[in-house]
N, C-alpha and C positions, 0 to 999 in steps of 0.2 A: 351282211347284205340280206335283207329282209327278202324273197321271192318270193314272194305275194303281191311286189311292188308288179311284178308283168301278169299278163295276163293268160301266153302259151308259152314262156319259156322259163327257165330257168336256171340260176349258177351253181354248179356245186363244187369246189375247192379239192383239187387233184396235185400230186407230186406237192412240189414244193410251194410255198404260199405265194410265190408267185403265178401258177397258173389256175384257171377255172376250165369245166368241161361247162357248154353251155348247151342243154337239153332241151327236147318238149316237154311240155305237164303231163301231156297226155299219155306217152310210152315211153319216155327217157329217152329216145331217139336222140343220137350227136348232131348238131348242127355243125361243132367248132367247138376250138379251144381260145379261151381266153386267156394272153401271157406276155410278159415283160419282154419287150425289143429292144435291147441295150444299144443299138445304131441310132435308134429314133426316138431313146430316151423315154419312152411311153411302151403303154398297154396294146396291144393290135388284139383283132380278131383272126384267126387264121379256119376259114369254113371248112369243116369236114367234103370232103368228095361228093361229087353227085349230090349237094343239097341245092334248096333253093329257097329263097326268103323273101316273106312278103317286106312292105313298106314297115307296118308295124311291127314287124320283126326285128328292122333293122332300126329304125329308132328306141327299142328295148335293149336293144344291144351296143346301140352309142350311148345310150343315157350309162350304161353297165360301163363301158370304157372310160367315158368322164368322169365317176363315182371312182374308179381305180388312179387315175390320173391325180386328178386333184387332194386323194388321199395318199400315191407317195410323193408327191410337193410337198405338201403338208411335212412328212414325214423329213424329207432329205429337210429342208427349212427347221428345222427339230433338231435333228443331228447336226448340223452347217449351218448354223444360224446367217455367216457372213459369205456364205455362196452366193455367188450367181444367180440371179432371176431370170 
C-alpha cells in the first residue's frame, strides 16, 4: 500500500498481516486499527478512543478498507477457485 496515496493519514502493518495501525502524517497519532472480522467476512476499522475524523478522513480510510477487501477475494478466489461469490 503505497501512503502517499492519502494525504493525513496513513497504514502501517502491525501483528499479523492481517492488521494495520492507521496514523496521522503528522505525529503518528492512532486513529484505529485496521483488521480482519471473521463474522462479517471483511476488513473493519475499529477507531482508537477519544478520536474524531473528518469526512476526508473517513473516505481515506474506506478507499483503505475496499483495497483490503477486494485483495483478500482476490486471494480466497486463488486458493478456492470453485467457492462461493
Amino acid at each position: 500500500m503505497n501512503n502517499s496515496a492519502y494525504a493525513h493519514i496513513l497504514f502501517k502493518k502491525i501483528g499479523n498481516d492481517d492488521q494495520w495501525a492507521c496514523l496521522t502524517k503528522k505525529d503518528h497519532a492512532l486513529l484505529g486499527v485496521v483488521e480482519w472480522y471473521p463474522r462479517w467476512r471483511q476488513f473493519i476499522f475499529e477507531p482508537a478512543p477519544n478520536t474524531v475524523h473528518s469526512h476526508d478522513c473517513l473516505l481515506d480510510i474506506a478507499d483503505f478498507l475496499s483495497i483490503q477487501n477486494q485483495d483478500e477475494r482476490k486471494i480466497k478466489r486463488e486458493v478456492m477457485p470453485n467457492a462461493t461469490k
